[in-house]
N, C-alpha and C positions, 0 to 999 in steps of 0.2 A: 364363382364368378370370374378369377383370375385363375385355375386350372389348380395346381400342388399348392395347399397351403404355408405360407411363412414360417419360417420356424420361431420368429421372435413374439411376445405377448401382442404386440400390432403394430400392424405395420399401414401406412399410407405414402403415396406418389409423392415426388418429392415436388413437382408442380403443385399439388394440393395445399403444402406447406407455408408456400408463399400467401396464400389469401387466409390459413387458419387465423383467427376461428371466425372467420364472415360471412362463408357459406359451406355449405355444405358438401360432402364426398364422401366414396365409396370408399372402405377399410379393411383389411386380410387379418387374420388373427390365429395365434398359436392354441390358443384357449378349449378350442370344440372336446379334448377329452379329459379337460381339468377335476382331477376327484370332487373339488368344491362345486362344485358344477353338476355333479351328476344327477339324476332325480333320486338315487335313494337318499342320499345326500342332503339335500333341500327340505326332504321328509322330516329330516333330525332339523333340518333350520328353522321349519316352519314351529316345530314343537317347541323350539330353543325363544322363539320371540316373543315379546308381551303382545298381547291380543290387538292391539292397537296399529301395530305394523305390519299386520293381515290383513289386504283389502280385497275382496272376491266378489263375485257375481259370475250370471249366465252369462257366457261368452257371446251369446245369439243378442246383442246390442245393435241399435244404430250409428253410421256413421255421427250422426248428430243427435245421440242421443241426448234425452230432455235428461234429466240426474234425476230427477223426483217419479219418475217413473223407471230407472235402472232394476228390471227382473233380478232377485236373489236366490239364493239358495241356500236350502234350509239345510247343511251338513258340515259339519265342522273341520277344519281349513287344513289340519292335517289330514285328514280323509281325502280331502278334495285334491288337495297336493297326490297323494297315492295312488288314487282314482282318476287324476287327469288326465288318464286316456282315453275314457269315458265317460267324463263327469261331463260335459258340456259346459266348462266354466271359463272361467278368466281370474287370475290371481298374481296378486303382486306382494313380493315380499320389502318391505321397506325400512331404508337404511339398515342394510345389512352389518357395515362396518362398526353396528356395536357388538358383532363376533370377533376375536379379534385375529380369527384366521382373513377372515371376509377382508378386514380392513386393511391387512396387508397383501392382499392380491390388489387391492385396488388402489396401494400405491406404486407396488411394483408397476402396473401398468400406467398409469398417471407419469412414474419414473420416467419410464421409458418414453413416451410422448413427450416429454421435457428435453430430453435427450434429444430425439430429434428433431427439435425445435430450437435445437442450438443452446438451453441450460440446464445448470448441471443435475436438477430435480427439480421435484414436482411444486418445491417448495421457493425454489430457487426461481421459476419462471410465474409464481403466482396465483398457482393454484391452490386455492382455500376449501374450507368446509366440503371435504370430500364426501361424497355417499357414494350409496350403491342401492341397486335396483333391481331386484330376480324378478321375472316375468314366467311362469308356469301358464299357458292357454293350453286347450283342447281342441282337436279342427273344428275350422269353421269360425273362430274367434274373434271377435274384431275389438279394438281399441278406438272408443270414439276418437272425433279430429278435437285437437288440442294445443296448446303450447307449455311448455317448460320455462322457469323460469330461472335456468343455469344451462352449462354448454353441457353435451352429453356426447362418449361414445358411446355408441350403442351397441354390443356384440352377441350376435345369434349363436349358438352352442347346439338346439338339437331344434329336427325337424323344419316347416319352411316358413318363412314370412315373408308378408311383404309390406315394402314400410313407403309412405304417399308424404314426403317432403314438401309445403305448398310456397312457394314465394311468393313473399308480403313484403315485401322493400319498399311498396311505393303504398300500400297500406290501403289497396283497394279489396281486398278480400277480408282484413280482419283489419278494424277500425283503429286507429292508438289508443281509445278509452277502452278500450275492450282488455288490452293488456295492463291496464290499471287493478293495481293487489286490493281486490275488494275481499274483506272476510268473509262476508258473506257468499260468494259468488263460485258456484262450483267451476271446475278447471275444462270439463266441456265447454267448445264453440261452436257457432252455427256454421255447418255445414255446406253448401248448394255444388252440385256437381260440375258447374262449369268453372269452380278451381285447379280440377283435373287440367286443365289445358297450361295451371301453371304449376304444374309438379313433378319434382323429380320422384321416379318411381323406382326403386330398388328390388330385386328379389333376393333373399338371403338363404341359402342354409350354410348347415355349419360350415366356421370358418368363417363365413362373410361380417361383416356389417356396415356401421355409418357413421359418418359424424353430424349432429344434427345442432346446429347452432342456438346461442340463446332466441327466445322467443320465436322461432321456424314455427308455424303452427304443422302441424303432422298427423296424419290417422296411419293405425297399422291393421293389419289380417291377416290372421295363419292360413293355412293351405288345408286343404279338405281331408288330407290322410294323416293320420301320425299326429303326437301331443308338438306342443314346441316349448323353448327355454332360452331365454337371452335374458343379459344382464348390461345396466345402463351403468353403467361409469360415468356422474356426473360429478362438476365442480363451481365454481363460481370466481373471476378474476376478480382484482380490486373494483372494476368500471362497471362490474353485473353487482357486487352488493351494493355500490352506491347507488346506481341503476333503480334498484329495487325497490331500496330506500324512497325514491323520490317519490318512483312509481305508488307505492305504499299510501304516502301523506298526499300525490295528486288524487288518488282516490278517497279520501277522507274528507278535503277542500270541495271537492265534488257534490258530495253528499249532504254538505251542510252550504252545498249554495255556491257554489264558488270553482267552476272548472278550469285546470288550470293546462297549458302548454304541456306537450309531453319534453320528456325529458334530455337536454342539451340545447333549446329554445333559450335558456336565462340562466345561464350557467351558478351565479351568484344566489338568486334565488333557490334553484337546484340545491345548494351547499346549504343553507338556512334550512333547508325541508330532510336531509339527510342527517344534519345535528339533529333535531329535532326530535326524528325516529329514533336514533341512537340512546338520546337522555329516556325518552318515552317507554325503550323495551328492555333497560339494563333489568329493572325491575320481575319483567316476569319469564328473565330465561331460567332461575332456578326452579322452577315452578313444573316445567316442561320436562325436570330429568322424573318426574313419576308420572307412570301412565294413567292412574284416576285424575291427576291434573291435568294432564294435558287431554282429556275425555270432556273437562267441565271447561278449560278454558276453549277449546273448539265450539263446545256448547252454547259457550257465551258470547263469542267473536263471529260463530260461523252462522248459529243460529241451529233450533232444532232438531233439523235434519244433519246436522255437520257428522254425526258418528253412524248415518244410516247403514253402513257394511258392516258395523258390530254387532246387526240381529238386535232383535227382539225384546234378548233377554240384558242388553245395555239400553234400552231406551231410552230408559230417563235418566241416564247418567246426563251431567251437564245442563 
């Protein structure tokens, strides 16, 4: 996109600087021949993860696709990982940073964003709960439209993508309840094509990527030749966990009758709903460090279908 690659982990305008992280922009990155990064690489990651942080399916999805109709595929994740120059899938490796090579690329780079954001790290300007995200597609692949519910860069490593940023500031294209943390409610939105008229559209290959803001709803698609590979750098400031928080319990008040303002309408009341979550989840984050827990508690908060990408043969987990 910008001609010679960066030499630093990433690099953005320094005009861009000024509005992070509000909207959104185009990013350079040192990254594209990082060993962590390679596909054979990823091969060992995928084998390295609990089965739980493997999520796949046929890449040949709808922009809008329904979740309960998501085509799978019946091969198992390291294969797919191997085979995805052919396999026709779509696969995401998550939170990689319990590798703990993983987790230190992804401060390094976090680091350095801090830096040029004027503090001294990652830790220093606020960046919390860091993760990561390996994105392995096949061409042709599409990532339904969606939102995140942390800031993200996003850095494309091999082959092409392209990534459909939608602006929702004034919230006529995805509703404020819509970004309400329902457990139940899968992380696809509805789609209609005359969003297009409000999106910023990137084309990436290696070397490129983006910064995509909290809650930006977004779809992506790789390009018709060659597998592709990006990794999401994502984190969450003080103002996205409290955010969240509220977000969380206004979906809750919802549900049992009672919908409430989104979130910075009642600031006071905001504060009351964010304690609340806080005393309500001390209890079940230990629960969540083993993977058959965190299988039944999705099971039991998400409903069902919450572990449909673990096949068949978890079904009745949860």
């Amino acid at each position: 996109m910008w001609g010679t690659p960066m030499p630093s982990l990433i690099d953005f305008p320094v005009e861009d600087r000024v509005a992070f992280p509000d909207r959104p922009f185009a990013i350079r990155h040192g990254l594209a021949g990082h060993p962590l990064l390679s596909l054979e690489r990823l091969v060992d990651l995928a084998a390295s993860l609990p089965r739980d942080r493997l999520e796949y399916n046929a890449g040949t999805v709808a922009i809008s696709q329904k979740p309960e109709e998501t085509p799978l595929i019946d091969r198992d994740p390291v294969e797919v990982v191997r085979s995805i120059r052919d396999a026709g899938a779509w696969l995401v490796m998550k939170r990689v940073e319990s590798d703990q090579a993983y987790a230190a690329l992804l401060r390094d780079v976090l680091d350095e964003v801090a830096r040029d954001i004027g503090a001294a790290d990652a830790r220093a300007a606020g960046f919390s709960d860091i993760q990561g995200f390996i994105f392995v597609s096949s061409p042709n692949a599409t990532t339904p439209f969606h939102a995140d519910f942390e800031d993200n860069f996003f850095i494309h490593i091999h082959g092409e993508k392209f990534f459909h940023i939608i602006d929702n500031r004034d919230g006529q294209a995805v509703p404020d309840a819509m970004f309400e943390i329902t457990p139940s409610a899968h992380r696809n939105l509805i789609y209609r094509p005359e969003f297009e008229s409000r999106a910023t559209v990137l084309a990436l290959g290696p070397g490129d990527g983006c910064f995509v803001p909290y809650q930006w709803p977004h779809w992506v698609r790789t390009g018709t030749e060659g597998y592709s590979i990006s990794m999401a750098v994502t984190w969450k400031s003080r103002r996205v966990v409290r955010t969240n928080k509220v977000l969380f319990m206004n979906a809750l008040l919802r549900k049992a009758g009672w919908p409430q303002q989104p979130p910075g309408r009642r600031p006071a009341w905001d504060a009351a709903k964010a304690a609340a979550y806080t005393l309500a989840r001390a209890p079940l984050e230990p629960l969540r460090r083993s993977e058959t827990l965190r299988r039944r508690l999705r099971g039991l908060l998400f409903g069902r279908k919450a572990n449909y990408y673990l096949g068949k043969s978890v079904s009745g987990s949860g």
